[in-house]
N, C-alpha and C positions, 0 to 999 in steps of 0.2 A: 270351561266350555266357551267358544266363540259365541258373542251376542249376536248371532244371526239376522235378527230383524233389523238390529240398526246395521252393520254390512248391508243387506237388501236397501235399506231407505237410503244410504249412502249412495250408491252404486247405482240408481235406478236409472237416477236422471240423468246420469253421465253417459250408458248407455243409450238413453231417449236419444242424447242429444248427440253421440253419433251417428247412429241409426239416421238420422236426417239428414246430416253433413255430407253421411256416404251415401246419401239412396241410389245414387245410380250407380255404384255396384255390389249386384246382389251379393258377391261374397260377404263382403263385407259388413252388408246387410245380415246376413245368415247367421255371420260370425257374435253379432250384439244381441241378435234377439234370442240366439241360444244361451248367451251370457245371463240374459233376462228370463228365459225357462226354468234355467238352474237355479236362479236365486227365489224362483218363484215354488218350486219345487221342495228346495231348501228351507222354506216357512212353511208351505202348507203339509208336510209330512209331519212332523210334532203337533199342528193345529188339529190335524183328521185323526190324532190317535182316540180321543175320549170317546170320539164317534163309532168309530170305526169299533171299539168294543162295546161299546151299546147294542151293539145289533149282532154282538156274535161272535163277528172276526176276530177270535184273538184266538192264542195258544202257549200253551206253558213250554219255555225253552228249557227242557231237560238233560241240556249240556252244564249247567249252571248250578252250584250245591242248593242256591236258594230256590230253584226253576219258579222265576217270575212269569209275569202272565204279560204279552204282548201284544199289540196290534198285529193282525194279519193283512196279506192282500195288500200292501200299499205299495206293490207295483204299478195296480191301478191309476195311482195319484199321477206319478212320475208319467206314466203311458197317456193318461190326459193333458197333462201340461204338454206334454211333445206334440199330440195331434193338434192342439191349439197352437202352438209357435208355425208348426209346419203349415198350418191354413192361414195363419197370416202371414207369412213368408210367401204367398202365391203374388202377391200384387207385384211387391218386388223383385220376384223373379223374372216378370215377364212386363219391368214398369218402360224400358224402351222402346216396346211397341205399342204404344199409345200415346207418350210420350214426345216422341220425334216422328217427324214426316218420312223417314227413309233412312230406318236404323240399319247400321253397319255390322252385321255378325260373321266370320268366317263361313258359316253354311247356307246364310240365307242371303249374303250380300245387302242389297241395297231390297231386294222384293218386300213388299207391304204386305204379302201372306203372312199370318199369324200364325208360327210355330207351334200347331193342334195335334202334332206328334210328340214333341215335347209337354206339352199340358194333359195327354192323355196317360203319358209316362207316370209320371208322377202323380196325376190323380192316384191313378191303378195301384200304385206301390201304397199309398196314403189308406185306400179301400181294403188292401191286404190286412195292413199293419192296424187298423182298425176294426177290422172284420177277427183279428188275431185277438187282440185284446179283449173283446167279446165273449167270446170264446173260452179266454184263457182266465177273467172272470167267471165266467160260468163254473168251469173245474172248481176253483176254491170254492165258490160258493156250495155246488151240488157232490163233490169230488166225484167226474165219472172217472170210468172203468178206462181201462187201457186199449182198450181197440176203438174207443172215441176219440183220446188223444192223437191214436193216428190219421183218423179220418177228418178231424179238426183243420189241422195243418194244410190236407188235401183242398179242403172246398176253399178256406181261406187266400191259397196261392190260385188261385182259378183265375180274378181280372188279371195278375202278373202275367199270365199265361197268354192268356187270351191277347194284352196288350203284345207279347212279345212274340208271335204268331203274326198278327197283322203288320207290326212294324217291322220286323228283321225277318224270321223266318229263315235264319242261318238255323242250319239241324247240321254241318257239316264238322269236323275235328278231325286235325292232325294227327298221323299215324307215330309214333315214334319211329328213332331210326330201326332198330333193331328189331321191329315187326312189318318193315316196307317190304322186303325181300319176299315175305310171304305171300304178303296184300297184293304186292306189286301196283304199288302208287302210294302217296303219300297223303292223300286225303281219304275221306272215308265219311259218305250221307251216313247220317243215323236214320234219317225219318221221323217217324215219331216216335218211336224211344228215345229221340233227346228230349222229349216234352217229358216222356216220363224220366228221364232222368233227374232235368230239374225241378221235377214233382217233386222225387225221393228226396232232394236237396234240401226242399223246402221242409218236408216231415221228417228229415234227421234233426237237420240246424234249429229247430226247436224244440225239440224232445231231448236234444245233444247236452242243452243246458239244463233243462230241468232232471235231467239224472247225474251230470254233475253237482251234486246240491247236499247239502244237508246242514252245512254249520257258519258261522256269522259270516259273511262278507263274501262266499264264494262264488256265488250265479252273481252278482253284479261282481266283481273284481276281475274273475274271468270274461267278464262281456266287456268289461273297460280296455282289456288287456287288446282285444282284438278288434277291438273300434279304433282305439289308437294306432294300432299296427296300419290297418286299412287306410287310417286319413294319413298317416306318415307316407303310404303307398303311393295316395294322389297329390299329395302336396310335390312327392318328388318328381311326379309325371306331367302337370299339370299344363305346363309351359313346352309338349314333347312338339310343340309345333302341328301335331294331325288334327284339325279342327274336331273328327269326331273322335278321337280320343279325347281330348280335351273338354268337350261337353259330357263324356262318358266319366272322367273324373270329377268333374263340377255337381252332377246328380247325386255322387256319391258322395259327396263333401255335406251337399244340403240335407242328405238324410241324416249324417252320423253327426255333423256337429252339436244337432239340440240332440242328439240320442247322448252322446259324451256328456252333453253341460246336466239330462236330469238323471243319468246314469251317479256321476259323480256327487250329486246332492242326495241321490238316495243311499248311496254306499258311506256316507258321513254316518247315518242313522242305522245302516243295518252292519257294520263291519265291529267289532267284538271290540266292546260286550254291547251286543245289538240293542238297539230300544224297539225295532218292529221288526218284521219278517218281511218279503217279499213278496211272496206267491205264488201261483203259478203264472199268475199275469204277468210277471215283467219275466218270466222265463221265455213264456210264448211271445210275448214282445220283441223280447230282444233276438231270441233266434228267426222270428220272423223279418227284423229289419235287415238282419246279414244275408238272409236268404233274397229278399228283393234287391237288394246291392249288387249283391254277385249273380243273378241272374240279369235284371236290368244293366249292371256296368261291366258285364261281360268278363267277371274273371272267377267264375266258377271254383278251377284247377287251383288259384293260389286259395280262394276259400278255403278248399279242403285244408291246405297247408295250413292253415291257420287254426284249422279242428282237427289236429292229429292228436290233442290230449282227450278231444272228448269221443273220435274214435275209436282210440287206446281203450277206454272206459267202456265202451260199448261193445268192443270185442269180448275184452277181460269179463265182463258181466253175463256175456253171453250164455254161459253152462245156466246162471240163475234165470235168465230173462226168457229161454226159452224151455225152460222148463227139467233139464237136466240134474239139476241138484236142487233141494227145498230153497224157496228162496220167500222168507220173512217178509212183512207185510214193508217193514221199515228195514234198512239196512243200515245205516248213518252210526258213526263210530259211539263209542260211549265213552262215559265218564267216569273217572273213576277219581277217591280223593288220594294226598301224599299218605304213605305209610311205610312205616323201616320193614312192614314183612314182607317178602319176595313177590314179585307181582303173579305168581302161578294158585302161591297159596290166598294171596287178594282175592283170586278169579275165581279160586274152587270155593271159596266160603261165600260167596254171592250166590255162587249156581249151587250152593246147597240150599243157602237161604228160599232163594228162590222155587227150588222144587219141593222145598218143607211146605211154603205158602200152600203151593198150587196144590198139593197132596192133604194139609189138612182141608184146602175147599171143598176136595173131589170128599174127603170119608163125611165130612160135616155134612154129610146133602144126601149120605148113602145109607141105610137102617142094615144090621148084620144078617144075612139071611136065615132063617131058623130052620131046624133041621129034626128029627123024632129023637134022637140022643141028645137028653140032656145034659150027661157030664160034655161030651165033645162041642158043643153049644159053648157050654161055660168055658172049656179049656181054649175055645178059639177068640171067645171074647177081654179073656187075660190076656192072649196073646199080643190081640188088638191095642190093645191097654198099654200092656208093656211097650209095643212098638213106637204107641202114641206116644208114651210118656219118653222113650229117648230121642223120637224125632225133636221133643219139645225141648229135650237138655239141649243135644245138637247145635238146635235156634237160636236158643238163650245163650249159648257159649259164644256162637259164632254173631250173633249180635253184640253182645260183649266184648270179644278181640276186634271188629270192623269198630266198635265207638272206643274203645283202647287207641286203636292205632290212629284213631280222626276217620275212618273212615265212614262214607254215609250208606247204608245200607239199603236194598229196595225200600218201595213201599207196598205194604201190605194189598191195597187196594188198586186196581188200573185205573194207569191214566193213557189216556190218549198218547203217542209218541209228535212232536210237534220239532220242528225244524225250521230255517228259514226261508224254507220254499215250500210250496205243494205238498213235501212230507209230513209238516207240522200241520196239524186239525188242530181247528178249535177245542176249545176246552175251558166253556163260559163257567163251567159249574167249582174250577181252581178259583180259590180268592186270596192265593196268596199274596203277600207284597212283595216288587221286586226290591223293595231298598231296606231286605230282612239283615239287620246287623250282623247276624249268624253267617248270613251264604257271603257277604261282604267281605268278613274278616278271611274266612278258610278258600276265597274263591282263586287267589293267586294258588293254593296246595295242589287246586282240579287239573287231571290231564285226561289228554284223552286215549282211547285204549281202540284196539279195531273188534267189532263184534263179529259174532260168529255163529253159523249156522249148522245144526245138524244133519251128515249123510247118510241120515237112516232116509229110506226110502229114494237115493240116489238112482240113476239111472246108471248102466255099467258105463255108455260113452260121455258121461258128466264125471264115474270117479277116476277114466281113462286121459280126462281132459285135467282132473284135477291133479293124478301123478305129475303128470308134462309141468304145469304149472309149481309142484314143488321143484323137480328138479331143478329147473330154471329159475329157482328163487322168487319168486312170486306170488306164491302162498305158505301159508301157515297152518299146517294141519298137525291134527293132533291127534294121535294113536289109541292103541289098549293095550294092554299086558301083550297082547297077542301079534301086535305091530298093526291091525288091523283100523283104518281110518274112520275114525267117530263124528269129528267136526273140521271144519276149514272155517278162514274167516270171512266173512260176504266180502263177494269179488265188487268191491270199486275202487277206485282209483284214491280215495281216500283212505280206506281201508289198508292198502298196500303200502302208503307213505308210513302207515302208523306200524307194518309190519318191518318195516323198511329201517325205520326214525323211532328209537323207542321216547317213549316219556315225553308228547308233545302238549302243548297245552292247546285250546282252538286258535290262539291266535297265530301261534307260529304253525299250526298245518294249514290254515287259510296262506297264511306268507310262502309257505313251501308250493302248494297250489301256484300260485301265483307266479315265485319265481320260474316255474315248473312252465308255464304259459308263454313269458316271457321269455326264455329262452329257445322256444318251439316259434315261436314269433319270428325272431334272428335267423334260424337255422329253416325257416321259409324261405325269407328272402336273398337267404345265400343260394340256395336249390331256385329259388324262381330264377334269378336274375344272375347267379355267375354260373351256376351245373347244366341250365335247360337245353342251353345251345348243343349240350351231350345228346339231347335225347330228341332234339326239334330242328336241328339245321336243314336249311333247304336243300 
């Protein structure tokens, strides 16, 4: 492992002593002290683990044969250090006009008015992404309910709002070609549904990542992917000569470069085999900073471009999210270990294991009800007997063949499901250790498998939406004797990779993700920038 701390002590001063050299230009200012974020980030996320389980926040990663016990929430750390970089980032932003008697800017020329349009900008955004953070601690902390999540995201994007109301108050958008004939013009007020549009912006783009989530590296790697996409955007626009394009690319450079530099030092720590989890806080973070970006820098339409996987995911999810098919409290793939027996027979000796559990808790709690026949009394409680005692061979057998073949079997007892985001709860009362010799040696065998949810109690337009989805390859259901559909596997996007991709392990479906990002990245900026002129020519 890299010795981190001397890297940091190495590296500090050299940034200090840029940071000085350049101060008058805040790029470049921006550019050191998010270097300085990151490495600040990079020590204090290992220092706040001890803490950080002291008080609770931790959870067993159950992708793991060993499921060590982790620090939670240490999105928090990273989302602090960025608001700290970014408020001291304000002097240098605006160090020319106090500086010089009659600073030269393309918008303001030579005038001694203090750009208060600008410092309100960025206050607002900083108030959001702050206000988000809050917030997005509270969830890990208290886990609320889902119709708080949305309303979270709402009040939070309000100063964004408000700033972008007073300063622009453009509500207007480009008709495409192929709906002007109708319209008959080419632009089109929205009014206020553009507010609410970028309302809903703001309460996808954070919700978007934290239901992308379940396994090491994923909500940071996909946020990496799309921050770098974005600052690749501006770096190549930057110089387009329109003075307000060009401060519209500069805002968004200051927001995402310390979002990159503790993005990148938390994703050291949480990318497989993770040592802390994330939380919901840097889910709401980070969907929060792209939402202020693309609202405040004005490019909305390629944002989306940029969330067509976590779209994809939100549609595909839909039957479960709205209610259409049972959808389990956790959805996030599972583990399973290697074994030479076929992976159907793996799957059904677990789901017997499993319902033997659950069935001797139910009779263990239940007394046989007595009845005035005594022989039929006795004959139902032999029966009982009997059933118990082959439920019990059953277990033993199939416990037997699963530690035969290496594999790990449930456990008798629940635990909490714990992931590395918001899905994973604490689970102070685990004391396992994660550096167990056992889960070490057999941990390269683990792969991961897609879970699966039962369509008893489906809705008919949930098993109507679920046909469409097999035929099209998309899902994995699984029959009766009768051809009649029993289960599918929970609709997400990870899910579908493992239905897709057999026998992955978590590191290579985090990489699949990933790739998967990065190539929707590409095939953005081909659509923004060489296809739009199809759909937007004047």
């Amino acid at each position: 492992m890299i010795n981190y701390k001397r890297v940091t002590l190495c590296l500090s001063p050299v940034l200090l002593a840029l940071s000085w050299q350049f101060r008058d230009e805040p790029l470049a200012v921006c550019t050191c002290t998010s270097a300085l974020a990151g490495l600040a980030t990079w020590c204090l996320v290992p220092a706040t683990i001890t803490t950080f389980k002291r008080v609770g926040l931790s959870g067993a990663d159950l992708s793991k044969p060993s499921q060590p016990v982790l620090a939670e929430s240490m999105g928090v750390v990273a989302a602090t250090v960025y608001l700290i970089s970014t408020f001291l980032f304000i002097p240098a932003q605006f160090r020319n006009w106090w500086t010089t008697q009659s600073p030269q800017t393309p918008e303001h020329g030579s005038s001694h008015v203090f750009p208060f349009d600008r410092l309100g900008e960025y206050l607002s955004a900083l108030l959001s992404l702050q206000s988000m953070v809050f917030l997005g601690f509270a969830d890990d902390v208290f886990d609320l309910r889902w119709r708080f999540k949305l309303l979270l995201p709402t009040i939070a994007s309000i100063p964004v709002l408000i700033v972008y109301y007073v300063g622009y108050g453009v509500t207007h958008v480009m008709v495409p070609v192929f709906m002007r004939p109708w319209l008959g013009t080419h632009i089109v007020d929205l009014g206020s549904l553009y507010y609410v549009y970028i309302g809903l912006m703001a309460v996808f783009c954070t919700n978007a990542i934290n239901i992308l989530a379940g396994i090491n590296g994923v909500e940071v790697g996909q946020s990496l992917v799309i921050a770098l996409s974005i600052i690749a955007k501006d770096i190549a626009n930057v110089n387009s000569g329109n003075a307000a394009a060009e401060y519209q690319h500069l805002f968004t450079l200051y927001l995402l470069l310390p979002f990159v530099a503790v993005s990148a030092a938390l994703y050291y720590w949480n990318v497989y085999p993770a040592r802390v989890f994330v939380g919901d806080t840097y889910c709401y973070f980070a969907g929060m900073t792209f939402a202020v970006c693309g609202i405040l820098g004005h490019f909305s339409k390629t944002l989306l471009l940029l969330f067509v996987p976590q779209v994809f995911n939100f549609v595909y999810s839909a039957p479960q999210i709205f209610g259409l098919v049972p959808c389990p409290r956790h959805r996030l793939p599972k583990m399973l270990m290697d074994s030479p027996l076929p992976r159907g027979v793996v799957a059904r000796l677990q789901q017997e294991i499993e319902s033997d559990n659950s069935a001797g808790s139910d009779c263990g709690s239940s007394e046989p009800a007595t009845t005035t026949n005594a022989t039929s009394s006795q004959s139902n409680r032999h029966g009982e007997d009997n059933v118990g005692a082959i439920g019990r061979i059953r277990r033993t057998i199939s416990i037997a063949m699963m530690s035969f073949t290496k594999g790990k079997p449930p456990k008798t007892r629940k635990t909490s499901l714990a992931s590395s985001s918001g899905h994973r709860h604490r689970s102070s009362s685990i004391q396992r250790s994660s550096s167990s010799s056992s889960g070490s040696s057999s941990q390269h065998n683990a792969y991961m498998v897609p879970s699966r949810t039962t369509l008893e109690g489906a809705k008919p337009l949930g098993l109507t939406i679920i046909r469409l989805y097999e035929i099209i390859g998309i899902a994995d259901v699984e029959r009766d004797d009768q051809g009649a559909m029993i289960s599918v596997n929970n609709m997400t996007l990870l899910n579908l990779v493992l239905v897709r991709c057999n026998r992955l392990t978590e590191s290579q479906l985090n990489n699949r993700i990933l790739m998967i990002q990065v190539l929707n990245s590409v095939l953005a900026f081909i659509i923004r920038y060489r296809l739009s002129h199809l759909f937007y020519y004047n």
